[in-house]
N, C-alpha and C positions, 0 to 999 in steps of 0.2 A: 227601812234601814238595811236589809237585807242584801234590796237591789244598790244601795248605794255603796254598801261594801266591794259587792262584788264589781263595781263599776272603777272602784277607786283600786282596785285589787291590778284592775286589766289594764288601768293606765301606767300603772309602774311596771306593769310586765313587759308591756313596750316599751316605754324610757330602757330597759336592760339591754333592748335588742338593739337598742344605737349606742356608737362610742360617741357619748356626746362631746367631748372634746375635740371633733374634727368636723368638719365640713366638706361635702361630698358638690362639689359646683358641677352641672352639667349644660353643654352648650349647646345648642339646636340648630339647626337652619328652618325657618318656619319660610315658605314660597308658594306661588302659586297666581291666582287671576283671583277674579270679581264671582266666577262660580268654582274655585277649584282650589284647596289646600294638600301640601302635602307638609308633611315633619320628617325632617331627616337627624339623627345624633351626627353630633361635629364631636365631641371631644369631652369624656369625664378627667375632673383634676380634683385635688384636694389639698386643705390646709390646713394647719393644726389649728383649734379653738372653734364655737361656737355660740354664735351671737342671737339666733333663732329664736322664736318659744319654743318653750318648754312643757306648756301647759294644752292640753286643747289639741295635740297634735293631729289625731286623727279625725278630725274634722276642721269645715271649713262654714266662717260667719257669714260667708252671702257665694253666693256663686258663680261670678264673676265672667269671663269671656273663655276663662277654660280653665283646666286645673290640673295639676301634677300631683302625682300619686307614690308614694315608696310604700312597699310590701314587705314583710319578712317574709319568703319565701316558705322557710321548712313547715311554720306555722299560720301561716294568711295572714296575720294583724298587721292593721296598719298603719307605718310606724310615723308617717308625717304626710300631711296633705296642703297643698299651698293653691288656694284662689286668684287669679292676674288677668287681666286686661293686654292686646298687646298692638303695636302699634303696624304691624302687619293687617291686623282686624281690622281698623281705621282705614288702612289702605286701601282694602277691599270693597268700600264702598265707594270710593271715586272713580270718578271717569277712566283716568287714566287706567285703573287697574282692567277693562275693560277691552285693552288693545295692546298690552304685556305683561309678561310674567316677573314678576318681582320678588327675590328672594330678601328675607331680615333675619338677624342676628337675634336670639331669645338666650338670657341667661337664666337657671335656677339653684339658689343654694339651698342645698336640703341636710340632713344631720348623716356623717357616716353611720352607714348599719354598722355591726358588728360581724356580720355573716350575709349571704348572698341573698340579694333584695331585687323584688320587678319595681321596675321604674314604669309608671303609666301617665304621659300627657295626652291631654284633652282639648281640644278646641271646640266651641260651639258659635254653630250661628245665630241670629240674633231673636231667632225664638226660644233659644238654647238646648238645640238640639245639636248633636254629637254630629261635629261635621268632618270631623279627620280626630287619629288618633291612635298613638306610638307606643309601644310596648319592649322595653330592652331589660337588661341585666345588670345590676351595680352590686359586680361583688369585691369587698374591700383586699380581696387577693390580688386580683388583677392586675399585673405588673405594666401595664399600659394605661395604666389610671394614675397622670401626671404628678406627682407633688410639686405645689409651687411653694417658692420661696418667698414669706413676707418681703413686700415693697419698702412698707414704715415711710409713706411722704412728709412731708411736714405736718402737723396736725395740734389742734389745741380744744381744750374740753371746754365748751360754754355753759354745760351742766352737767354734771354728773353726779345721779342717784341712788349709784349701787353698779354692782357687776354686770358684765353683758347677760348673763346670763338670768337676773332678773330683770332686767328691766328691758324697755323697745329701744334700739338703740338706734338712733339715726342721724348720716353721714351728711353734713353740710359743704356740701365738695366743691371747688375752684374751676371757671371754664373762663378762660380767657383773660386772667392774670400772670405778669408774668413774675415772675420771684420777685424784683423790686415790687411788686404792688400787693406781697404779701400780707402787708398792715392792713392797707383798706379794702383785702377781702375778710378778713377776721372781722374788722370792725360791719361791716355785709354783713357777714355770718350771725354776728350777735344781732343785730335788727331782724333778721329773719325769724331768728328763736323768738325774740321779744315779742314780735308781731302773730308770732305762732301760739304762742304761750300767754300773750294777753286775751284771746280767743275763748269763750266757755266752750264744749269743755275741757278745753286742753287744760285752761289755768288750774282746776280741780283736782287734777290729774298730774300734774307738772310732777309730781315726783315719782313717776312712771316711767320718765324717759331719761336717756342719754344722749347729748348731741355734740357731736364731736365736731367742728370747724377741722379740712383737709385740705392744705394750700396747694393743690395739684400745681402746679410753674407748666404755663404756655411761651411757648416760644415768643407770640403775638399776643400783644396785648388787645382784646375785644372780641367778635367772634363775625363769623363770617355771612353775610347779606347776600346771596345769588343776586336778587334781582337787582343788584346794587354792580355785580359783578366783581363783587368785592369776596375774597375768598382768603380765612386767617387758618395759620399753624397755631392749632388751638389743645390743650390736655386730651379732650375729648370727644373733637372735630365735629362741635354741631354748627350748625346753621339754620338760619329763618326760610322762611317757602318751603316749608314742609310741606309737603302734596302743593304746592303751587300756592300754597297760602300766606299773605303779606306776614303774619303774627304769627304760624305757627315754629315757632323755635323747638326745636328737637334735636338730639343725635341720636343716629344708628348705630353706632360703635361701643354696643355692650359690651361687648369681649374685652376692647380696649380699657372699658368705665372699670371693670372690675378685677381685672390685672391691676391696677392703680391700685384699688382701694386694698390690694392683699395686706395684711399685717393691722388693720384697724378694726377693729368690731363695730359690725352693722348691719341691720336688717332692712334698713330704709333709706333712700338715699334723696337728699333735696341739693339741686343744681344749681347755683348762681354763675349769673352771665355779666361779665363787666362791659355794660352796654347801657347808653339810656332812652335805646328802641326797644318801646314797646312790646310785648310778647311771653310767650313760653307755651307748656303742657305740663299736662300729670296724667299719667299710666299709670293704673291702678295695680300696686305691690310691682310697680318696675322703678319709677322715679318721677322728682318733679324739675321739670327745668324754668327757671322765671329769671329776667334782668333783674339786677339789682341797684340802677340808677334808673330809673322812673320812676315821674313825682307817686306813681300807683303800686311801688315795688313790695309795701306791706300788704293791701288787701291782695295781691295780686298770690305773692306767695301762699297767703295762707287758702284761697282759694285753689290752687293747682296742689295744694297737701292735702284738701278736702280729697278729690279725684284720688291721685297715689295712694293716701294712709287709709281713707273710711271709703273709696269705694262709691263716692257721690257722683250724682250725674251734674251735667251743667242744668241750671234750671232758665236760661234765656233762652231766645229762637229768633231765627233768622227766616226760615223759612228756604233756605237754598243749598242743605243738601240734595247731592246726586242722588242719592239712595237713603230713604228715611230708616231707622236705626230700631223704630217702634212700632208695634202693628196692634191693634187691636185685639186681635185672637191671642194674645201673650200676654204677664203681666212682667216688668222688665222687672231687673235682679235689684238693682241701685234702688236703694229706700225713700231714697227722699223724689221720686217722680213718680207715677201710676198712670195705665191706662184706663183702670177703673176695673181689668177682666178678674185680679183678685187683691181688690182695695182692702179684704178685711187682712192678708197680709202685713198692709203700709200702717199708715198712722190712723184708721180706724179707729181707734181706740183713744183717741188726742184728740177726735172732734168733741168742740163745744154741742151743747145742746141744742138741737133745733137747727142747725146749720144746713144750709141747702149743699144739697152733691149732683153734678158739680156748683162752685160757690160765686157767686157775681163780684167784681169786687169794683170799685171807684179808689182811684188814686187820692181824693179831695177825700172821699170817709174814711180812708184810710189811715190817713195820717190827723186828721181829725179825734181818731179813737186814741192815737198813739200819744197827740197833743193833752187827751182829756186824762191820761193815764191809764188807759186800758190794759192789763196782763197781756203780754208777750202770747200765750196761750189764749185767750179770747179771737185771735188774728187764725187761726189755724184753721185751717180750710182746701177747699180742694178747687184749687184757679186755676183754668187751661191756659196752655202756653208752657213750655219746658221741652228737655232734649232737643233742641235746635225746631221744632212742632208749633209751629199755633194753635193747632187743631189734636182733641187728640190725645196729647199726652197733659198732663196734671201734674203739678208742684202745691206744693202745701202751704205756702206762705207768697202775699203780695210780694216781699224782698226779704234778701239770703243774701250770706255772700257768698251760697255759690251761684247767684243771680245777676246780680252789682256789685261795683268797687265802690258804691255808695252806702251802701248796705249798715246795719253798726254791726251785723257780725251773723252767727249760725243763726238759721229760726228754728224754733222747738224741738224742730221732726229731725234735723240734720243735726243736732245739738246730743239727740239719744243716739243716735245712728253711729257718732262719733265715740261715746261713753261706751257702748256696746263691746264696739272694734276692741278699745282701750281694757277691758276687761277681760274680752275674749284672750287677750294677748298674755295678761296676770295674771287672773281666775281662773282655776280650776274649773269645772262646772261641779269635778264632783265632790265639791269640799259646800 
């Protein structure tokens, strides 16, 4: 009880040393090749309010592709610590990255200090080790530390649980409507929540969150195809062929994404593209972007929220990455894949009795067990094939959806992995 006090003592002593009512944004240039990073500061700005947790600040529930760090200064503690994924990293393993230097945009909102704070970001490589990493100043005197002015776009609440300030609050934002087609992005936006929130265990949880529908107005209505040579004046100027890839839909233009979003409260943000090509991504604590006319637009979202919100890997494989993402001598951060170097980490502890490691599996017994009524938990096992690997890396369940768009939904292991996050963001640890 003792150590619990005094644990409960230090987290409000830090909550003091931020004004939580403000928001400290800072802007990056992350660049570099296939062996080479560097971080540069572009630009600190701030806005009034505070959408963040509150709870758990000085630490972080998985560890992610790299991490930002705020310090109080006069006293060391640490007043907020945020885990992310970025799409720079990703770059880094393709070819192309191998024959130019490629600069991307990184945005972080962190809670203004009160007094002068180290700002430390982190990148790691894919064994996660420190492979670049920035160290500057955010002190709230700083008369070149921008104020913006709330935007307020359009915007309409598909649920709301409570203040930003309890609950996760996350932005369901417009990419390629244009102000006439503000109805049937709202009406998007509520399919996306519905399909999110029909999910276990988001539904459990449902009153955890905030999601606020943001009708950003495109000039052009749809978004833009390279390889189509097709190119739209769009909110938030993404486009498909992401690294030269038919499906991957992305935009670069953070800066732009969250200039928009000023005057709304939100920690999360989910992307709808008015498009019924195929497609999207999730960056894990940056965003998810997914079409929202494709007959697959529900599983599709709620898988690309897996990646952004809980930090999930993909658990399918192709076998045709440039550079494999997982190596043996590591065990990767993402919960729901292993490469077995420290299983008793993962879902260890969710295997059924007797279960062989790694697990054989037959699609025919498979669904045979599921036919006969077998517990969801009985299936739990360790089957090679995941992170894009045949070989190699380990998923916990025959199907996921972060596996197939066939899928009925999370399996077990992606199902806690999710509840975790969710708590992490509410719960204290030290209550």
């Amino acid at each position: 009880m003792r150590l619990l006090s005094v644990l409960c003592a230090a987290l409000l002593s830090t909550i003091g040393l931020m004004a939580q009512e403000r928001t400290l944004r800072v802007d990056y240039i992350f660049s570099g090749t296939d062996k080479t990073q560097e971080i540069s500061l572009d630009e600190l700005s701030c806005f009034d309010g505070w959408a963040g947790r509150s709870v758990n600040t000085d630490i972080v529930p998985v560890r992610g592709n790299g991490q930002i760090t705020l310090t109080d200064i006069a006293t060391g503690n640490i007043l907020y610590r945020q885990s992310f994924s970025t799409l720079f990293q990703e770059w880094q393993t393709t070819e192309e990255a191998t024959r130019v230097r490629k600069a991307f945009e990184n945005v972080f909102l962190l809670p203004m200090p009160s007094a002068p704070a180290q700002v430390k970001v982190e990148l790691y490589d894919f064994r996660g080790n420190v492979a670049s990493s920035l160290i500057h100043t955010a002190d709230p005197s700083d008369i070149l530390i921008r104020q913006i002015d709330p935007v307020c776009p359009p915007y309409k609440y598909i649920l709301q649980s409570g203040s930003p300030q309890e609950k996760i609050d996350v932005a369901v934002v417009a990419e390629g409507y244009t102000s006439e087609e503000s109805e049937l992005f709202y009406q998007d936006a509520a399919k996306a929540v519905e399909a999110i929130l029909a999910h276990q265990p988001f539904d459990k949880y449902a009153d955890r969150f905030n999601f606020v529908a943001v009708a950003l107005p495109s000039e052009d209505s749809g978004v833009s195809v390279p390889g189509e040579g097709l190119w739209k004046k769009t909110a938030l100027g993404s486009h498909f062929n992401t690294f030269y890839m038919d499906r991957y839909l992305t935009t670069l233009r953070l800066r732009q994404m969250h200039d928009a979003l000023c005057g709304i409260p939100y920690e999360h943000i989910v992307i709808l593209a008015n498009t019924d090509t195929y497609g999207g991504g999730g960056i894990f604590n940056s965003y998810t972007l997914t079409t929202a006319h494709h007959r697959s637009f529900e599983p599709v979202v709620v898988h690309e929220f897996g990646h952004s919100f809980a930090g999930l890997a993909d658990e399918y494989y192709y076998d045709d990455q440039f550079v494999e993402y997982y190596y043996p001598d590591c065990e990767p951060w993402e919960q729901n894949i292993t490469t077995l170097f420290d299983f008793e980490s993962k879902w260890d502890d969710m295997l059924p009795r007797f279960v062989a490691v790694p697990t054989p599996v037959s699609d025919e017994n498979v669904w045979k067990q599921i036919e006969n009524g077998s517990s969801p938990e009985s299936l739990v096992g360790v089957y090679e094939g995941a992170g894009y690997q045949s070989k190699g890396v380990y998923r916990p369940y025959p199907d996921c959806r972060m596996k197939t768009n066939q899928a009925i939904g999370f399996c077990p292991v992606c199902q806690r992995a999710i509840a975790r996050i969710i708590e992490f963001y509410t719960e204290p640890l030290c209550e």
